[in-house]
KOLSE-882088 format. One record per residue (C-alpha): residue in one letter; x, y, z; residue number from 1. Coordinates in steps of 0.5 Angstrom, whole numbers, plus 2048, in hexadecimal, padded with zeros to 3 digits. Layout:
REM KOLSE-882088
  koldren   px   py   pz  tormi
        A    X    Y    Z    NUM
...
This chain:
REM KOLSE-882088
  koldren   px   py   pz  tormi
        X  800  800  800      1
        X  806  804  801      2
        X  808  803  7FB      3
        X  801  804  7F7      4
        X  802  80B  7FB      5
        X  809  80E  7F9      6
        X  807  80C  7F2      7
        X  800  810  7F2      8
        X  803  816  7F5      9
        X  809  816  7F0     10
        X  804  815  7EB     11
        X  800  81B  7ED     12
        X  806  81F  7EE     13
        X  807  81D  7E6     14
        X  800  81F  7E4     15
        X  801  825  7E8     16
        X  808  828  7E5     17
        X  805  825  7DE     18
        X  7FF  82A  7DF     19
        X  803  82F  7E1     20
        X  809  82F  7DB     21
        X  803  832  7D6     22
        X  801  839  7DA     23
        X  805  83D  7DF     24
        X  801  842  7E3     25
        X  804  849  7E2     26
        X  7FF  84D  7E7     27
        X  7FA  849  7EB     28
        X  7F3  84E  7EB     29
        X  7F0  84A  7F1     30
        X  7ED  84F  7F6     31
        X  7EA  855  7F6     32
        X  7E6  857  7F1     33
        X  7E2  85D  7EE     34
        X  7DA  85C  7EF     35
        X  7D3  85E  7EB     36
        X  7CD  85C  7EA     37
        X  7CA  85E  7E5     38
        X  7CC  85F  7DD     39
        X  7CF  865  7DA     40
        X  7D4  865  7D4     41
        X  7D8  86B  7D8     42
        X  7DA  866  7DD     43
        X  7DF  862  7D7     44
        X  7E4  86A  7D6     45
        X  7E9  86A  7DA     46
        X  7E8  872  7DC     47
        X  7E2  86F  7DF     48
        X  7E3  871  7E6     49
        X  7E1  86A  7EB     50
        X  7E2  86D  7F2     51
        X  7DC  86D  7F4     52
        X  7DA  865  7F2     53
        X  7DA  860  7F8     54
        X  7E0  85A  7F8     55
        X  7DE  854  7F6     56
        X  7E4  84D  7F7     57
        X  7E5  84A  7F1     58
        X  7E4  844  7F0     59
        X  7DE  844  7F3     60
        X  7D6  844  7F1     61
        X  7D3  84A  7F3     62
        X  7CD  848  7F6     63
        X  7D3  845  7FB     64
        X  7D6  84D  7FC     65
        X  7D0  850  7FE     66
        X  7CB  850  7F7     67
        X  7C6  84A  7F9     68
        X  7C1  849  7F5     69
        X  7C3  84E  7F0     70
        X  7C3  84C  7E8     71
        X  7C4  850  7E2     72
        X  7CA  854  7E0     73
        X  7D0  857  7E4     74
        X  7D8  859  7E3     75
        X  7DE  857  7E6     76
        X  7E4  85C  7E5     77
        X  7EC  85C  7E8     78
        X  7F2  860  7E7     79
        X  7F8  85C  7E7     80
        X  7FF  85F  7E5     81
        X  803  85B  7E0     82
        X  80A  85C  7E0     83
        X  810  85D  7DA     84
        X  812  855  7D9     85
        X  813  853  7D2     86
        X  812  84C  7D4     87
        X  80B  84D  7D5     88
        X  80A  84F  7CF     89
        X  803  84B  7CC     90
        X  7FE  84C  7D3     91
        X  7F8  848  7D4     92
        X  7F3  84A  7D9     93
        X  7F0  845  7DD     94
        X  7E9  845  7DF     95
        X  7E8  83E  7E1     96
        X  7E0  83C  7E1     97
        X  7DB  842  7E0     98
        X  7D2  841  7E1     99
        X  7D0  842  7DD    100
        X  7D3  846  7D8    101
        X  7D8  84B  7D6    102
        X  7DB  851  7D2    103
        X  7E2  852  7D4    104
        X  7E6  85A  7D3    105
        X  7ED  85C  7D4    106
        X  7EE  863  7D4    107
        X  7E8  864  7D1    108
        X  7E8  860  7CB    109
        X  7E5  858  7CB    110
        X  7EA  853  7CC    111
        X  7E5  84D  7CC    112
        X  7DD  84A  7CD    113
        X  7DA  844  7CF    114
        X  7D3  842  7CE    115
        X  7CD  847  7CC    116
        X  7CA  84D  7CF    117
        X  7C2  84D  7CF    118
        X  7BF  84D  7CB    119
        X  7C2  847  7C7    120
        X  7C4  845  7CE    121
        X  7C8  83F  7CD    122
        X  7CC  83C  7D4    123
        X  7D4  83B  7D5    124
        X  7D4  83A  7DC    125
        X  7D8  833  7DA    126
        X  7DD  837  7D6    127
        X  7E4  838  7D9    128
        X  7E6  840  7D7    129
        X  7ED  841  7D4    130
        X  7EE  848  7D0    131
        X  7F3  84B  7CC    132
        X  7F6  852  7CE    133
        X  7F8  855  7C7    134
        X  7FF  857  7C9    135
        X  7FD  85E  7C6    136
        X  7F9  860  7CB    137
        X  7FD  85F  7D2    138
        X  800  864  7D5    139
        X  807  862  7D9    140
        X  808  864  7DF    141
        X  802  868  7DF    142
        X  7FA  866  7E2    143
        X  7F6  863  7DD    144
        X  7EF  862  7DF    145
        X  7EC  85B  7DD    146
        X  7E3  85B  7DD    147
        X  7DF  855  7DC    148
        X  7D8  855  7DB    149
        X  7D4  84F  7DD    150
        X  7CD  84D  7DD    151
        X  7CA  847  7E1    152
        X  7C3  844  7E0    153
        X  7C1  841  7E6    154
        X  7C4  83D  7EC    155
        X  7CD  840  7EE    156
        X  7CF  845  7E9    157
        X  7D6  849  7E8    158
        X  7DD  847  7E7    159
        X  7DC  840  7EC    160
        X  7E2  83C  7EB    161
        X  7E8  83B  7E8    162
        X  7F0  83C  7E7    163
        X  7EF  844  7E7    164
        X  7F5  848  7E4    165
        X  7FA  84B  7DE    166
        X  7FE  845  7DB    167
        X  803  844  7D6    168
        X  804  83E  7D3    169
        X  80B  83A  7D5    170
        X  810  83B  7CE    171
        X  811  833  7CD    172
        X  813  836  7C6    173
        X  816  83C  7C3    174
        X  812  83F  7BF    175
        X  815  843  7B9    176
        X  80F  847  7B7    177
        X  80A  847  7BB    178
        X  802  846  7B8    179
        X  7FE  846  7BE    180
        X  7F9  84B  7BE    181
        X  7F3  84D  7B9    182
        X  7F2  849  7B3    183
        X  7ED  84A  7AD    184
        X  7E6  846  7AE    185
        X  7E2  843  7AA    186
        X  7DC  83E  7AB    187
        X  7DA  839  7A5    188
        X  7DF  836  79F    189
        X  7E2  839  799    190
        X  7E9  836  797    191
        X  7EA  83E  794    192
        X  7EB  840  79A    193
        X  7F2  83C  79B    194
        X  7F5  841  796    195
        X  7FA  845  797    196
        X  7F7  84C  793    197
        X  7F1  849  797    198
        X  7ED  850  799    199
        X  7EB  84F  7A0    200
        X  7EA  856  7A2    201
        X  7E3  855  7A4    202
        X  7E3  84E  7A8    203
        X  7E3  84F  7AF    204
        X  7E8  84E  7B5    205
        X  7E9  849  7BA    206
        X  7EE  848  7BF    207
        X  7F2  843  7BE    208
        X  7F4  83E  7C2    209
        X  7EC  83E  7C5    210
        X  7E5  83A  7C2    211
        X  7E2  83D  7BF    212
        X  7DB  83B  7C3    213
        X  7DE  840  7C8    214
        X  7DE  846  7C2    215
        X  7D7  846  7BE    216
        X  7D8  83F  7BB    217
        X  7D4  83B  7C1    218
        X  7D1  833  7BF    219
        X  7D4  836  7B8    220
        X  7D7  82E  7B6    221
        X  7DA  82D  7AF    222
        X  7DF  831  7AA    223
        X  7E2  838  7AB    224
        X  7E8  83C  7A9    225
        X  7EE  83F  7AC    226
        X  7F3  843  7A9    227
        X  7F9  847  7AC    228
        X  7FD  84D  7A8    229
        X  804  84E  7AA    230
        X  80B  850  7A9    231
        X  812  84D  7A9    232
        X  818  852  7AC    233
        X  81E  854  7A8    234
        X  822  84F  7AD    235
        X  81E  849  7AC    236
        X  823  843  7AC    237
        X  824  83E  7A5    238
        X  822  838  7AA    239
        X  81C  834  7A9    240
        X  815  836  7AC    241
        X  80F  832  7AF    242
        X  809  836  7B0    243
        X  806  834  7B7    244
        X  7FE  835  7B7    245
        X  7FE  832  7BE    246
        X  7F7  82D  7BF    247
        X  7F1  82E  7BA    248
        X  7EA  82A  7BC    249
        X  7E9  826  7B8    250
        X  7EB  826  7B1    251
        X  7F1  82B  7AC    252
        X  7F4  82D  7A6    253
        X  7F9  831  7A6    254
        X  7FC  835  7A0    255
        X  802  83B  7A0    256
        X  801  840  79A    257
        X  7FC  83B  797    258
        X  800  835  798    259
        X  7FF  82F  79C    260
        X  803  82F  7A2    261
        X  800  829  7A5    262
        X  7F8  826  7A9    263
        X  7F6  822  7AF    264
        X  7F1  81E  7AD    265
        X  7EE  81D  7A6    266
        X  7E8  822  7A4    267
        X  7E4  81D  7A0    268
        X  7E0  821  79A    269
        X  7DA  820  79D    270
        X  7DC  823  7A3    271
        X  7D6  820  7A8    272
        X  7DA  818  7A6    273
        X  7E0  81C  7AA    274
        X  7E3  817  7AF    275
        X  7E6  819  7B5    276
        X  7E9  816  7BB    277
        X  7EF  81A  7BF    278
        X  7F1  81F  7BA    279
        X  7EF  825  7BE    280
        X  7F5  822  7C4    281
        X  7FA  822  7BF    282
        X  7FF  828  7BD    283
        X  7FF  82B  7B7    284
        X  807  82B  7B4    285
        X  807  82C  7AB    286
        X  80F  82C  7AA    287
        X  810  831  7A4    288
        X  816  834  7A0    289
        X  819  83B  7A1    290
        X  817  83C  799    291
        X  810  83B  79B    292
        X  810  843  79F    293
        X  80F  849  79B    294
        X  816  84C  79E    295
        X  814  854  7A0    296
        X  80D  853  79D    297
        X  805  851  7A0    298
        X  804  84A  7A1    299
        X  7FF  846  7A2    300
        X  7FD  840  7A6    301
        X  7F5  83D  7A5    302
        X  7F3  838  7A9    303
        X  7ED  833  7A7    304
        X  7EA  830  7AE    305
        X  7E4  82B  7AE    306
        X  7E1  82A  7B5    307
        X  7DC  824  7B6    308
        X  7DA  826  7BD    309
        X  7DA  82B  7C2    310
        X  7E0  82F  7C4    311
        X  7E3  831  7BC    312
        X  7E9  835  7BA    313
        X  7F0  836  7BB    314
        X  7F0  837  7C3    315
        X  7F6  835  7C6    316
        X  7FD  838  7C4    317
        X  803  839  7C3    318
        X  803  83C  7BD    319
        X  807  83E  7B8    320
        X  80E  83C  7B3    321
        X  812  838  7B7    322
        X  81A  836  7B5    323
        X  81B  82F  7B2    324
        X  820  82E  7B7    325
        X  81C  832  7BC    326
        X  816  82E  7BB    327
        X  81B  826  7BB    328
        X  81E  828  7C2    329
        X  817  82A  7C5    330
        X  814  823  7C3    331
        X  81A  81E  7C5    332
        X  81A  821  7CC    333
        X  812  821  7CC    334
        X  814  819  7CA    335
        X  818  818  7D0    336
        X  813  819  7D4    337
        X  80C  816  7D0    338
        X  809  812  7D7    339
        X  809  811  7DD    340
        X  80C  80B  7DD    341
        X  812  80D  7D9    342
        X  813  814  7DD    343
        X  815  810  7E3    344
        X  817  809  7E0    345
        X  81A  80B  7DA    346
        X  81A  808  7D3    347
């Protein structure tokens, strides 16, 4: 039984230490925050003056801080400091598991949502909040005000549990040009739009990584399109590349400047015959030529998804062109330590 015990607590410590190696919290946000019921659009400004709302705990239902029985809508706003670190420079504000749902603002501008406000009211309290602060709109060593705009239907409300914080991804892979952020999209299918001279102007932006369910795209099941532009630096080096498009639900091809760089899965003619088992968990990695980038020019990478249930799109980083010798290393050490057993036993 001894035994049986060590190895469960060693166990649990390696599921632990596995968890933490993909995020790093960089500002924890439980504690006090900034409360009022009601709904005004004036709350999400970041010059809106919140000194005389009530504190609130996050996280913590508002019934639980005072607010029994009350459902409807109502804000939450903090102010934290974010300081001058170039290691932190793609954030993520988590807000663990909002009832029912939720708009989210950084410095007054909408970062994010989840579910749908009345009156298409659709509930997401069974969702897990995770948004992407575009780094243009944080301000280092300086105030930035974050609000979040809530509405329950019945029973708890608010921000009431969950990992409460600003995270940064922990840097497995040296990113050379980074791609996480927002990206062209667009529901339906029309190979077209995997040209490069494709004119996509008019499409809408997503957040990418992030479902597309939590941005206006809820139970939408079936194809979509993503398309990226972007430039190389001058000082690009003449090594190989892999474009690393982090984990898709369920199905993708992918193409750079209007050629075929790589897929998961297969996307059948008819799309609904899509088979798809555990696609969605593998991470996207199409190994490319140097000679395939438009040097000091627009590039463009297009990304068909086909999503046969539930959560759809590209939702989980990293993101962006890696080296061929940077994304070989990441690999064979991510080999050495494939399980549990071989963690600990070795080979």
């Amino acid at each position: 039984m001894k035994y049986v015990m060590m190895i469960l607590i060693i166990f649990a410590t390696f599921v632990q230490n596995i968890s933490g190696e993909e995020w790093q919290r960089y500002i924890n946000l439980r504690g006090a925050w900034k409360f009022m019921v009601g709904d005004d659009k004036n709350f999400a400004s970041s010059d809106y003056s919140d000194d005389n709302w009530e504190d609130i705990y996050v996280p913590s239902s508002w019934e639980d801080e005072g607010f029994y029985g009350y459902n409807g809508y109502a804000w939450y706003r903090k102010t934290v400091v974010i300081p001058q670190d170039e290691y932190a420079r793609n954030l993520y504000l988590f807000l663990g598991y909002i009832d029912d749902v939720d708009e989210v603002y950084f410095n007054g501008t909408l970062i994010g949502f989840t579910g749908t406000f009345p009156p298409g009211y659709e509930t997401a309290y069974y969702a897990k909040r995770q948004y992407y602060i575009p780094p243009d709109l944080v301000k280092r060593d300086d105030e930035n005000i974050i609000a979040v705009r809530v509405y329950d239907s019945q029973l708890s409300g608010g921000i009431v549990s969950g990992d409460i914080g600003i995270y940064i991804p922990e840097q497995k892979l040296k990113i050379e040009i980074d791609l996480v952020g927002k990206w062209k999209f667009r529901t339906g299918d029309n190979m077209e739009w995997k040209n490069e001279d494709y004119n996509d102007e008019k499409w809408r932006e997503l957040m990418v990584p992030a479902f597309w369910e939590g941005q206006g795209y809820r139970n939408y099941d079936g194809v979509a399109w993503y398309r990226k532009h972007f430039k190389t630096p001058k000082d690009l080096n003449d090594d190989k590349y892999v474009v690393v498009l982090g984990k898709i639900d369920d199905l993708d091809e992918a193409y750079l400047n209007g050629k075929r760089i790589g897929s998961t899965g297969v996307i059948r003619e008819n799309v609904q015959q899509s088979r798809f088992d555990y696609e969605y968990q593998e991470i996207r990695g199409y190994f490319i030529e140097t000679s395939l980038l438009n040097p000091d020019g627009d590039n463009v990478i297009a990304v068909r998804v086909y999503d046969g249930y539930k959560d759809g799109g590209i939702y989980e980083g990293p993101i962006g062109l890696v080296s061929r010798t940077e994304y070989t290393k990441f690999w064979k050490e991510k080999r050495r330590k494939k399980n549990f057993f071989e963690y600990f036993f070795g080979n």
